[in-house]
py3Dmol code that shows the C-alpha trace and the ligand (Angstrom):
import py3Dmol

protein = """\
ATOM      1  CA  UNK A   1    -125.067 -87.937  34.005  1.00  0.00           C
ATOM      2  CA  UNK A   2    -127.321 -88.857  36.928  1.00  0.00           C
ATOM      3  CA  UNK A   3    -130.260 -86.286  37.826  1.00  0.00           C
ATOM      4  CA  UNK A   4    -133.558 -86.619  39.587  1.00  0.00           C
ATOM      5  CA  UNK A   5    -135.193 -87.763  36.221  1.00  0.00           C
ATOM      6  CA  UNK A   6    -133.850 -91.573  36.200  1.00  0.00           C
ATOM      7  CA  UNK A   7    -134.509 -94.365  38.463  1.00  0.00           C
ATOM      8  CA  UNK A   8    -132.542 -97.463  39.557  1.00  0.00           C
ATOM      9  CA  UNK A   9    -133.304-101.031  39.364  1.00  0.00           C
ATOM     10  CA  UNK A  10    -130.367-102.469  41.500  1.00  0.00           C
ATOM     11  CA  UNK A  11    -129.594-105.824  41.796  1.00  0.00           C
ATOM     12  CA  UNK A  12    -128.294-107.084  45.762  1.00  0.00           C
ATOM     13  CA  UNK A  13    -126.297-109.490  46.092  1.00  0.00           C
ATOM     14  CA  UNK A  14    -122.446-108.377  45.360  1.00  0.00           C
ATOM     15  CA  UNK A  15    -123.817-104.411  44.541  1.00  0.00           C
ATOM     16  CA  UNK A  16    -125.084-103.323  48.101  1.00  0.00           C
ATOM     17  CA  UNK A  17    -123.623-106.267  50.027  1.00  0.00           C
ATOM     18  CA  UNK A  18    -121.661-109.351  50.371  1.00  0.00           C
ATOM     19  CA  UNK A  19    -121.178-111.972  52.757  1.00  0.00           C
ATOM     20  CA  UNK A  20    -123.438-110.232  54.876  1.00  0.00           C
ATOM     21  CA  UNK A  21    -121.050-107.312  54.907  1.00  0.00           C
ATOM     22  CA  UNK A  22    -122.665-103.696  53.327  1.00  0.00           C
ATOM     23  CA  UNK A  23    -120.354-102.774  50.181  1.00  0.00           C
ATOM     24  CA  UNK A  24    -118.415 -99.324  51.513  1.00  0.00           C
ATOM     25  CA  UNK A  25    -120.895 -96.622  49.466  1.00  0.00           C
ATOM     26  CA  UNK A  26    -123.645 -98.813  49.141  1.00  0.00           C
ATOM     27  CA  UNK A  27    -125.519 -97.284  52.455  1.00  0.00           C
ATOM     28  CA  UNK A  28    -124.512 -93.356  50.966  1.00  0.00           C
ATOM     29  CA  UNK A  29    -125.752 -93.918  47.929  1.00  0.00           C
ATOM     30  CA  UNK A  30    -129.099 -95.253  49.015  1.00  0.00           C
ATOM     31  CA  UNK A  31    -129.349 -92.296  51.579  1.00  0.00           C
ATOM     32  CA  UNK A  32    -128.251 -90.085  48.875  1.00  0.00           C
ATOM     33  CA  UNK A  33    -131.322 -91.424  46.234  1.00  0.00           C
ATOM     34  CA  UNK A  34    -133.789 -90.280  49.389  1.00  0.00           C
ATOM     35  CA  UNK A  35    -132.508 -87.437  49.797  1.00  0.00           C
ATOM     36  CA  UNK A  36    -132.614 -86.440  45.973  1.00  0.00           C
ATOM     37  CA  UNK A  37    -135.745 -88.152  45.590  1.00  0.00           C
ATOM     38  CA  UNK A  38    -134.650 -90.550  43.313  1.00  0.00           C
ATOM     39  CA  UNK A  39    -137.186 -93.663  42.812  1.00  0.00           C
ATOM     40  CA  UNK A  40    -135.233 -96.576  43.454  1.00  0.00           C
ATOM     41  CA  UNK A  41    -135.916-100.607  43.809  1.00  0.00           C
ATOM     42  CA  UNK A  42    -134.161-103.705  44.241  1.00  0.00           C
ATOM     43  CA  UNK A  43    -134.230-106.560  41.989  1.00  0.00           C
ATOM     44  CA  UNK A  44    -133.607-109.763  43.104  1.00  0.00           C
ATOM     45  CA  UNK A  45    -133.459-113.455  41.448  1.00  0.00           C
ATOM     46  CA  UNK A  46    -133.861-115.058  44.982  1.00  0.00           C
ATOM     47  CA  UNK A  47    -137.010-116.321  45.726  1.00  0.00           C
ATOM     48  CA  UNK A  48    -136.542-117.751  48.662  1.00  0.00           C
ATOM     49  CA  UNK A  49    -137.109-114.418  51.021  1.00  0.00           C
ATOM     50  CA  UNK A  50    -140.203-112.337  51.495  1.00  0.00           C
ATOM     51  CA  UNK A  51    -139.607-108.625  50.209  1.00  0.00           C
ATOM     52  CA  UNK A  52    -140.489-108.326  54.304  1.00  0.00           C
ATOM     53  CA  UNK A  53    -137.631-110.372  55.315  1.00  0.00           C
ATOM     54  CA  UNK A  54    -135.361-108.412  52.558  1.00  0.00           C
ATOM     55  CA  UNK A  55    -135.992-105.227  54.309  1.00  0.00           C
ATOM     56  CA  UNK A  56    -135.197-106.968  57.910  1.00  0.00           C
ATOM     57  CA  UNK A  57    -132.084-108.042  56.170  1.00  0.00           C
ATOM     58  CA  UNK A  58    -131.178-104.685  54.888  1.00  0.00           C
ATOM     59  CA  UNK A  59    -132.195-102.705  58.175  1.00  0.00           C
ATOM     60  CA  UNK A  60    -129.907-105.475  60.414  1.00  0.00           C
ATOM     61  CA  UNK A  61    -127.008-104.211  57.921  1.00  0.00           C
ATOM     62  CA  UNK A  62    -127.383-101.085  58.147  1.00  0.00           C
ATOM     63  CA  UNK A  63    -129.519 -99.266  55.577  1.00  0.00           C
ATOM     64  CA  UNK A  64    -132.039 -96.794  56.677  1.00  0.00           C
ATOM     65  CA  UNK A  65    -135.705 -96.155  55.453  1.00  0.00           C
ATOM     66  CA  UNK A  66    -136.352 -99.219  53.265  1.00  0.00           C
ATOM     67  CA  UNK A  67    -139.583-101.571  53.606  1.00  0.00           C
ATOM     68  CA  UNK A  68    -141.126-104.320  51.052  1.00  0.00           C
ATOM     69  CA  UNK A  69    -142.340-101.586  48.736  1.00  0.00           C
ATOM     70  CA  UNK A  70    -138.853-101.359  47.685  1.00  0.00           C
ATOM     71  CA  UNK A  71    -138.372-104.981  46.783  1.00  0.00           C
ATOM     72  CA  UNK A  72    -139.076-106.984  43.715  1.00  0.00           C
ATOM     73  CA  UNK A  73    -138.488-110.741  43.585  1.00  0.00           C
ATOM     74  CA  UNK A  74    -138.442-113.480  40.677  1.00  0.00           C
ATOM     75  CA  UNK A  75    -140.986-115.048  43.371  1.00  0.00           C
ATOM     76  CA  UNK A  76    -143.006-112.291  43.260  1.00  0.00           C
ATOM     77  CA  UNK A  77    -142.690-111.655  39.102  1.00  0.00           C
ATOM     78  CA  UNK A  78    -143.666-115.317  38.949  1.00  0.00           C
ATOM     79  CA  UNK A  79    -146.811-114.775  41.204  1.00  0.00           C
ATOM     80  CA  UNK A  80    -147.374-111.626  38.656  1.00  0.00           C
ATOM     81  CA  UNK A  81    -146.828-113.614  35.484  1.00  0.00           C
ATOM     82  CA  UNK A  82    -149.094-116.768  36.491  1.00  0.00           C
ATOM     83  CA  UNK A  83    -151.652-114.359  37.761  1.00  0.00           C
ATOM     84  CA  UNK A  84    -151.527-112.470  34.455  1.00  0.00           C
ATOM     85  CA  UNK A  85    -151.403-114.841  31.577  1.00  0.00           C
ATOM     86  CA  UNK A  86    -153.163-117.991  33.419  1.00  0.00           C
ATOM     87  CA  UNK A  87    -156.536-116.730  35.593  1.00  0.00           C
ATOM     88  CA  UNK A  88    -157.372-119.453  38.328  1.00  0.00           C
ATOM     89  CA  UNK A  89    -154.424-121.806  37.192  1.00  0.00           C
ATOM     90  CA  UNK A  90    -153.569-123.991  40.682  1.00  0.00           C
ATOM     91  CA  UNK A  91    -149.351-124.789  41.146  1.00  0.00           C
ATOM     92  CA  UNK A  92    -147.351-126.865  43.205  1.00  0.00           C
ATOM     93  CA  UNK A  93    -144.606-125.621  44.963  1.00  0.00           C
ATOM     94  CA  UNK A  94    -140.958-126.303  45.365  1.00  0.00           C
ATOM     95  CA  UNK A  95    -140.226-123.050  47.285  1.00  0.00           C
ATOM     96  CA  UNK A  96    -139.581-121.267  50.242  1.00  0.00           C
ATOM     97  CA  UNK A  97    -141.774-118.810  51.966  1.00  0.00           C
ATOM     98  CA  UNK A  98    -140.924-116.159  49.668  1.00  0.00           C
ATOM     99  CA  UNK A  99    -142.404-117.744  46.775  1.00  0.00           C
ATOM    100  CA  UNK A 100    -145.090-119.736  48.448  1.00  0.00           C
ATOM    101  CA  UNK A 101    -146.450-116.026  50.144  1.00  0.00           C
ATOM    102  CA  UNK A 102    -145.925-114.508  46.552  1.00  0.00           C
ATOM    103  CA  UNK A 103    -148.513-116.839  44.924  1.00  0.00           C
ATOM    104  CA  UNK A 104    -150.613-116.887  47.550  1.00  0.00           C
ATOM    105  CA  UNK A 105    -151.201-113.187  47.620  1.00  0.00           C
ATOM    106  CA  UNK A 106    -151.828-113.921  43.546  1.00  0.00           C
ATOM    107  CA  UNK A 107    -154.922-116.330  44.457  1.00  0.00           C
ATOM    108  CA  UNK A 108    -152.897-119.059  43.385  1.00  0.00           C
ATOM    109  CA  UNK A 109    -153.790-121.969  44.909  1.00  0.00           C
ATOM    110  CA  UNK A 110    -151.786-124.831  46.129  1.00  0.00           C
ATOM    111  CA  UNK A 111    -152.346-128.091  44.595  1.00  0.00           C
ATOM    112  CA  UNK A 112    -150.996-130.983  45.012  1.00  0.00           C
ATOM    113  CA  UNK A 113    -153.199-133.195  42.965  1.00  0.00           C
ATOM    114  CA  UNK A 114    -153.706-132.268  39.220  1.00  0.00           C
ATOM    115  CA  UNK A 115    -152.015-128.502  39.288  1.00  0.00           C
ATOM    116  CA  UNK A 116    -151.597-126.395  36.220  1.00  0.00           C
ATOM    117  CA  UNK A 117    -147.915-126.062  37.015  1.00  0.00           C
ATOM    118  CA  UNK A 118    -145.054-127.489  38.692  1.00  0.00           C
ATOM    119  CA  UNK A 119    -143.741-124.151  39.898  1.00  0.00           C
ATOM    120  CA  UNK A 120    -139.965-123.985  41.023  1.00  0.00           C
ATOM    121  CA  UNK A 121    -137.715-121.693  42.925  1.00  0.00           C
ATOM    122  CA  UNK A 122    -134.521-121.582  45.287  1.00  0.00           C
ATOM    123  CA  UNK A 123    -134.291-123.677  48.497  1.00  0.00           C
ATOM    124  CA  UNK A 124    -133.794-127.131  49.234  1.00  0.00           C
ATOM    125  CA  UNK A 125    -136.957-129.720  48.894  1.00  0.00           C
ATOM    126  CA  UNK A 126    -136.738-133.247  50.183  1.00  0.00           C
ATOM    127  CA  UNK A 127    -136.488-135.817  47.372  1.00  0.00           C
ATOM    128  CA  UNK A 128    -140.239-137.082  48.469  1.00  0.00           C
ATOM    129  CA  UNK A 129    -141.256-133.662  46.980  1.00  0.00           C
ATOM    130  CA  UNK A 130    -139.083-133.790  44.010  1.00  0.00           C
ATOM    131  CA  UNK A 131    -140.163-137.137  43.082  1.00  0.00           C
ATOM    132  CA  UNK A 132    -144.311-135.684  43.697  1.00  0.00           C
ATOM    133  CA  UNK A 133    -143.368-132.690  41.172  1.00  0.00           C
ATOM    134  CA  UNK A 134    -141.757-135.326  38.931  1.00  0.00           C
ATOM    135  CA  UNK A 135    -144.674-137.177  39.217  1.00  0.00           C
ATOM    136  CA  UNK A 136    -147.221-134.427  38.561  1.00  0.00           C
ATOM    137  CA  UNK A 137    -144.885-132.824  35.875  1.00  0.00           C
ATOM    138  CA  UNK A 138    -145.652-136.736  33.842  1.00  0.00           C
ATOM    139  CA  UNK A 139    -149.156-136.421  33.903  1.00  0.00           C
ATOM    140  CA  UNK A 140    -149.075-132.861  32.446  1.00  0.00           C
ATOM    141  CA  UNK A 141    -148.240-130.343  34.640  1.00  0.00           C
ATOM    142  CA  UNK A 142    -145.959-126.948  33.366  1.00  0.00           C
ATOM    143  CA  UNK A 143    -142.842-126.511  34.434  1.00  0.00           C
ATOM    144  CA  UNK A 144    -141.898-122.976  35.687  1.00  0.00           C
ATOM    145  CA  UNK A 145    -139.127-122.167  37.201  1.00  0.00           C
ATOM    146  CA  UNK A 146    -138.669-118.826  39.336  1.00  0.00           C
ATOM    147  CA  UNK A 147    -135.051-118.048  37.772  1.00  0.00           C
ATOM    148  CA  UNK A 148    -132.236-119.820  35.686  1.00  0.00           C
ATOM    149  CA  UNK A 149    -129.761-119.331  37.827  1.00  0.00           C
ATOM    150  CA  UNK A 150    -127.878-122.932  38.694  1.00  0.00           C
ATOM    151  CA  UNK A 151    -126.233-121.961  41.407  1.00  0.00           C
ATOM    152  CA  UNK A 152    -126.309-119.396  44.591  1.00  0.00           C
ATOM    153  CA  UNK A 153    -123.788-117.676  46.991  1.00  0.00           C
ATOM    154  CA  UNK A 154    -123.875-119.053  50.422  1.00  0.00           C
ATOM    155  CA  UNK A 155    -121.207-116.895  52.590  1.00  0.00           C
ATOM    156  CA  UNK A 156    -117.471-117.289  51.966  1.00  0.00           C
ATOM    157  CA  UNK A 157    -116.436-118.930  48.261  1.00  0.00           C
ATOM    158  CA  UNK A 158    -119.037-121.228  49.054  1.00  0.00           C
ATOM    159  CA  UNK A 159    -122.222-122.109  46.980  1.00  0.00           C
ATOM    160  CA  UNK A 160    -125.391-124.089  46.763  1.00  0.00           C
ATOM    161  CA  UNK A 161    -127.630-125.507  43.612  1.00  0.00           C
ATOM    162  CA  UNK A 162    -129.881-123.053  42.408  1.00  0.00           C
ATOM    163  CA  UNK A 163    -133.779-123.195  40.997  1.00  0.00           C
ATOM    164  CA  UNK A 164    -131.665-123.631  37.375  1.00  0.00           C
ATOM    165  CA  UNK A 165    -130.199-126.527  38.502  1.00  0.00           C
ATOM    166  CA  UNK A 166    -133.300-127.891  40.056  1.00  0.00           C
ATOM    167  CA  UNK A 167    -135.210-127.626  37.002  1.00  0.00           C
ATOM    168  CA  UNK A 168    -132.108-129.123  35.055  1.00  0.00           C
ATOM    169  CA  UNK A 169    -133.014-132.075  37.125  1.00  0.00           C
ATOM    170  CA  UNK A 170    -136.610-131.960  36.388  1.00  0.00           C
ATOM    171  CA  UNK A 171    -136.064-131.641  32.962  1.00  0.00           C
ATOM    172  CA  UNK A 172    -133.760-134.500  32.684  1.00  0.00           C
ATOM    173  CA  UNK A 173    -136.180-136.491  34.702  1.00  0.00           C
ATOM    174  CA  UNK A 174    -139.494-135.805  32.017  1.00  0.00           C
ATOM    175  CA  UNK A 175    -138.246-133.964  29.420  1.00  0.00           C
ATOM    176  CA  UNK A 176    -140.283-130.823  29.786  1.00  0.00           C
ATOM    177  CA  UNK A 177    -138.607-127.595  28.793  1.00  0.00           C
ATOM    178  CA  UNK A 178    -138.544-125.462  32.189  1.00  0.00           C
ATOM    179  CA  UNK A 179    -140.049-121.519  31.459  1.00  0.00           C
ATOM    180  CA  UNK A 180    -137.777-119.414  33.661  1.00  0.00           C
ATOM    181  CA  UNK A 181    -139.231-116.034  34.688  1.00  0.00           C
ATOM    182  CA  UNK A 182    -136.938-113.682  36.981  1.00  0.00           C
ATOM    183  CA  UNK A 183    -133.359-111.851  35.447  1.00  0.00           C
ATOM    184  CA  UNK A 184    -132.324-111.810  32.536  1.00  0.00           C
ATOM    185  CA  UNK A 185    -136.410-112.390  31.093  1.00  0.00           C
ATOM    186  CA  UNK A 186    -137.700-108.618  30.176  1.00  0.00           C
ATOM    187  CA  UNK A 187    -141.090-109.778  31.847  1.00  0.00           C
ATOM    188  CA  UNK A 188    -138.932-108.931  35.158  1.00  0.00           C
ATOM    189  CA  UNK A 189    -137.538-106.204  33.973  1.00  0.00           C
ATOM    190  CA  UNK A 190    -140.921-104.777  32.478  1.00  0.00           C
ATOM    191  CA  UNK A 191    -142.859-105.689  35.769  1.00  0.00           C
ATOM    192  CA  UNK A 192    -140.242-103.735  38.277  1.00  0.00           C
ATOM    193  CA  UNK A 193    -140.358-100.881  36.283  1.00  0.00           C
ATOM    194  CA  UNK A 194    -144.118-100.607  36.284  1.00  0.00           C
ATOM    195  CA  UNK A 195    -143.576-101.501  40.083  1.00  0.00           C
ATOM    196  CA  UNK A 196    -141.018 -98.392  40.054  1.00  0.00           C
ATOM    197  CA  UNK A 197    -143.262 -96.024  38.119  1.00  0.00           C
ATOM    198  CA  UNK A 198    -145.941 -95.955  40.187  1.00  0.00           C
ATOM    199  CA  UNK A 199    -144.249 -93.682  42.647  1.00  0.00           C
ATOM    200  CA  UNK A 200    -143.884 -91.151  40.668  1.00  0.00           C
ATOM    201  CA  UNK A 201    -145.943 -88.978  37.845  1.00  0.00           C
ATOM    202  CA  UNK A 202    -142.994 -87.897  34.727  1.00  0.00           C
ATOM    203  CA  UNK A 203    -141.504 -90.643  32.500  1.00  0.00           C
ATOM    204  CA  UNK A 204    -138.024 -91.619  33.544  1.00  0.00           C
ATOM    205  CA  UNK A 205    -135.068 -93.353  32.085  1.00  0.00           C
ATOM    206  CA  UNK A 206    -134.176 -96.126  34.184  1.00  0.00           C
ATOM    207  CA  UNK A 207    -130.696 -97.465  34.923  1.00  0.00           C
ATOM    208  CA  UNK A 208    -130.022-101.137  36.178  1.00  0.00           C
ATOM    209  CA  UNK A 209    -127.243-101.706  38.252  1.00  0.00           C
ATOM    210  CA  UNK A 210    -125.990-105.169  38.689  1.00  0.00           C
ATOM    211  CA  UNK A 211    -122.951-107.394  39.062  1.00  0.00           C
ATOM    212  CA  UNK A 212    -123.709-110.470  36.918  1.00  0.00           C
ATOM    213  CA  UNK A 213    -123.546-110.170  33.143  1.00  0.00           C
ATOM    214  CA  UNK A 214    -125.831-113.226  32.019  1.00  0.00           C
ATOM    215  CA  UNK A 215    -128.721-112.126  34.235  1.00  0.00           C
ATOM    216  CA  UNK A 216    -128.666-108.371  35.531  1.00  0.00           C
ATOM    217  CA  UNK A 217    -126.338-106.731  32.614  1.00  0.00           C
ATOM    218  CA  UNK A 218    -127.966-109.145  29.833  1.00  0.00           C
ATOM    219  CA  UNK A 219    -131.540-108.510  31.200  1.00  0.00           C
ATOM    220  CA  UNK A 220    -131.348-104.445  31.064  1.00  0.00           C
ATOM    221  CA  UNK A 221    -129.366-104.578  27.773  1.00  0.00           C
ATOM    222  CA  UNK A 222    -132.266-106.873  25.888  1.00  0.00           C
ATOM    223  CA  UNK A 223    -134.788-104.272  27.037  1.00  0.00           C
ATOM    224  CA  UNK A 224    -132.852-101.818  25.834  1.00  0.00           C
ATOM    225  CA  UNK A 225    -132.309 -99.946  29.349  1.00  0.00           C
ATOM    226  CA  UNK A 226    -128.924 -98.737  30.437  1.00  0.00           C
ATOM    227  CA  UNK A 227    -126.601-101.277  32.686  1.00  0.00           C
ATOM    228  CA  UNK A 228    -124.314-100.279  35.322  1.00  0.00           C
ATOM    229  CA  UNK A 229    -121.913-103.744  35.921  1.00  0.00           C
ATOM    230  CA  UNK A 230    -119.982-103.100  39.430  1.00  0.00           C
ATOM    231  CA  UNK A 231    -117.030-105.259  39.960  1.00  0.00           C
ATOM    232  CA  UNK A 232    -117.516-106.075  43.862  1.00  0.00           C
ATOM    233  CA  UNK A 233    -119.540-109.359  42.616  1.00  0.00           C
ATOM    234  CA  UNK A 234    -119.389-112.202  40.418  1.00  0.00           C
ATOM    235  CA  UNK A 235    -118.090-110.711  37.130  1.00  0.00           C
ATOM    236  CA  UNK A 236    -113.873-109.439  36.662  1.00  0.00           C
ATOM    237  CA  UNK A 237    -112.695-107.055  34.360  1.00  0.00           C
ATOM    238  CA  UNK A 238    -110.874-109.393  32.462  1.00  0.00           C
ATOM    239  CA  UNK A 239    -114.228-111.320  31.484  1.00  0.00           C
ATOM    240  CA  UNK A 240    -116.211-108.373  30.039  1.00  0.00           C
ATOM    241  CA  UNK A 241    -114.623-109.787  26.488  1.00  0.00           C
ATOM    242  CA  UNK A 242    -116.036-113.199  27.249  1.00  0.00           C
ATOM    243  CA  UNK A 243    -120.028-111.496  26.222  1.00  0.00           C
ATOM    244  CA  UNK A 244    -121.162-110.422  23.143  1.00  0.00           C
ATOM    245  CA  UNK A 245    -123.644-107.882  25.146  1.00  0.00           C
ATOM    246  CA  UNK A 246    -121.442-104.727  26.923  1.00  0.00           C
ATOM    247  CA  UNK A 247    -122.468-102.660  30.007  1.00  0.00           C
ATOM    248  CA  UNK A 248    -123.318 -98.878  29.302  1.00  0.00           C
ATOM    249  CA  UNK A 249    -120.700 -98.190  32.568  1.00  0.00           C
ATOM    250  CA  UNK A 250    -118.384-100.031  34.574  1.00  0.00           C
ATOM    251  CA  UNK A 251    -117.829 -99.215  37.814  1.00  0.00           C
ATOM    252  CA  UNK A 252    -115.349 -99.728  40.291  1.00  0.00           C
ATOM    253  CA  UNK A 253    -118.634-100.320  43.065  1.00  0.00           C
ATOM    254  CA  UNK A 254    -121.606 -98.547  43.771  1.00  0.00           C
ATOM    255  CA  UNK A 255    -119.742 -95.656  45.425  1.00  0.00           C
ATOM    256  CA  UNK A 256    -118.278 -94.551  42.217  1.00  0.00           C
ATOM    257  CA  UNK A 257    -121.843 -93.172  41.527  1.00  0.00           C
ATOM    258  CA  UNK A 258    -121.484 -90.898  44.753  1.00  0.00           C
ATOM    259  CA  UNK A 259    -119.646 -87.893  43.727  1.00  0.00           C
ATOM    260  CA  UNK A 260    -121.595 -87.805  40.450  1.00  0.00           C
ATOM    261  CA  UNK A 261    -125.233 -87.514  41.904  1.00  0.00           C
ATOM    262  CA  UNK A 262    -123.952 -84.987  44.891  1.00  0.00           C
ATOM    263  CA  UNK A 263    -122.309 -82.864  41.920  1.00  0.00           C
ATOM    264  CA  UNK A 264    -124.390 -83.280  39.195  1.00  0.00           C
ATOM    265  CA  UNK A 265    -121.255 -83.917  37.455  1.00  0.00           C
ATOM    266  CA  UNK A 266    -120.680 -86.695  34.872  1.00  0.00           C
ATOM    267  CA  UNK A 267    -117.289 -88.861  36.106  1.00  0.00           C
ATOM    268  CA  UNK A 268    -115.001 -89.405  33.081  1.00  0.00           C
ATOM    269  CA  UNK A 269    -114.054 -92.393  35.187  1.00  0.00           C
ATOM    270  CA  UNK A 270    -116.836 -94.273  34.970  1.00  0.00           C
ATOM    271  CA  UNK A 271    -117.001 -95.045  30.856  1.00  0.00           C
ATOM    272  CA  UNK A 272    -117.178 -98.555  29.846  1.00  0.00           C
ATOM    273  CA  UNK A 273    -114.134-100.751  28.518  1.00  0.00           C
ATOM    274  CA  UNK A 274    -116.222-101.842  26.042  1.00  0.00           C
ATOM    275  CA  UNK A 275    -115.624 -98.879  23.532  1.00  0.00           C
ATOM    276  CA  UNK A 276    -111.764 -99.271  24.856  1.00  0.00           C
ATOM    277  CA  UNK A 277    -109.247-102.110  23.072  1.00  0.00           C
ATOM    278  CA  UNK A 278    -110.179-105.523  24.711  1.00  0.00           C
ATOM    279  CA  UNK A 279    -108.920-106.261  28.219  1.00  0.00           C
ATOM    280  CA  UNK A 280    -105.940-108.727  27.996  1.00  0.00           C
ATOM    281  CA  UNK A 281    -107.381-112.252  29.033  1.00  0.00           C
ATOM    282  CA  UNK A 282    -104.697-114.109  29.550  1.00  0.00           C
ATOM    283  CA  UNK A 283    -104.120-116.176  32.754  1.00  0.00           C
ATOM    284  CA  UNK A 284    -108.448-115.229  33.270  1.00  0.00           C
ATOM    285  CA  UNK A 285    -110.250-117.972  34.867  1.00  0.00           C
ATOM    286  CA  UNK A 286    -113.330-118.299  32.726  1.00  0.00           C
ATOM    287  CA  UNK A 287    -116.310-118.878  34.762  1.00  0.00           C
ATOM    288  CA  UNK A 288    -119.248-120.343  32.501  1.00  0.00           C
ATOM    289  CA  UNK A 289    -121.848-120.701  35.615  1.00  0.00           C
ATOM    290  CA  UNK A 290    -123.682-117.417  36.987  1.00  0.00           C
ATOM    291  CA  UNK A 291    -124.890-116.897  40.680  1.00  0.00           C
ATOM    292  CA  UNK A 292    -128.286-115.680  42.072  1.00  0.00           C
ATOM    293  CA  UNK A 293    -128.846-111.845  43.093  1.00  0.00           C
TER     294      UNK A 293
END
"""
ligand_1 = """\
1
MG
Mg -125.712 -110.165 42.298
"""
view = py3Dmol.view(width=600, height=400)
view.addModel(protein, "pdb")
view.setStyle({"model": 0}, {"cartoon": {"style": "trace"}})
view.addModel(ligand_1, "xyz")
view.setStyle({"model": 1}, {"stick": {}})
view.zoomTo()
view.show()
């Protein structure tokens, strides 16, 4: 059951919205963690966005209250990881602004002549830059990559290439194993719930919420934290049997988790199929790719 002693990790993209469209219970249930004073922050494996332009995003949608404190990116845990285990290392950048503003506010320099790292993330660099990291990857630099996911949502059924498959490319091109930080590595997870503990005082068990099984649901499980998959994203019922890792709950969407925190009453509805005989999986689509956020 859900009380004021957990806190959330929640991943965005397909749990809180979609297509630019708020999932119906997302907005409640962030009012309702407020209100209960329940410490809550988003995870995110896209780099590309500022946790700034995340809570513009968020506000424009229709959520109330939220500012960058309440974002963690794989830009950002990249920034935290380079900055940890490699003092004054330089990097250069295939990146947005998000990641680009994430290093800089690490002391990470920009460098575009002998850098420690070649340090990737989501967006969409020219092949003139490509080539440069290439180039700069042969003579020695690391390859980091802000997340392994190999491909993105972009509104509709569309998609684009992801930092994965950018770094697939790189790694084809000089044979250097890419290091991928953000979902499912427990460096993210670790980092956002240090992040998240330093609003409040009294251990608490913490609960990720997400929608895709190889990075949110496999992340939280590895660390050994409970994980909420919703089914209003990238993952169907009918391949939870595809994983050898299992959710703690399933849940219809986030607004199954309403009733339960304005009760205090544990939903019998909400118990994963994974201690339940196998979901049929015939005529199931397999999907073998996993998105961003
Ligand atoms: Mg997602």
């Amino acid at each position: 059951m859900i009380t004021n002693q957990h806190a959330f990790l929640l991943d965005m993209d397909g749990v809180i919205y979609r297509d630019d469209h708020i999932i119906p219970g997302a907005e409640r249930l962030i009012e309702l963690f407020q209100e209960k004073d329940i410490p809550f922050l988003f995870l995110t494996n896209n780099s590309s966005p500022t946790p700034e332009d995340l809570a513009v995003k968020l506000k424009h949608l229709g959520f109330k209250n939220l500012s960058a404190r309440h974002f963690y990116t794989s830009a950002l845990n990249t920034a935290d990881f380079l900055w940890e285990t490699h003092p004054n290392c330089t990097a250069y950048v295939l990146g947005e602004a998000g990641l680009s503003n994430a290093l800089q506010e690490a002391k990470i320099p920009n460098d575009s002549i002998s850098p420690h790292y070649v340090v990737v993330g989501e967006g969409n660099p020219s092949m003139d830059k490509i080539t440069k990291a290439h180039e700069l990857l042969e003579r020695g630099a690391r390859l980091v990559v802000t997340n392994p996911d190999c491909w993105c949502p972009s509104g509709g059924n569309k998609t684009r290439p992801g930092a994965g498959a950018l770094a697939a490319f790189l790694q084809t091109s000089t044979g250097q194993r890419p290091y991928y930080l953000g979902k499912p590595n427990p460096y993210m997870f670790t980092r956002a719930q240090k992040k998240l503990s330093s609003s409040y005082s009294q251990p608490r068990e913490c609960i990720m919420i997400g929608d895709t099984m190889e990075t949110d649901i496999r992340g939280a499980v590895e660390i050994g934290m409970q994980a909420y998959l919703v089914l209003t994203g990238s993952t169907s019922i009918g391949e939870l049997g595809d994983y050898v890792f299992q959710p703690t709950r399933v849940l219809g969407s986030v607004a199954d988790l309403i009733e339960e925190i304005e009760t205090g009453k544990q939903s019998d509805r909400l118990n994963s199929p994974a201690f339940q005989p196998p979901p049929k999986l015939e005529g199931v689509i397999k999907k073998k790719r996993y998105a961003t956020a």
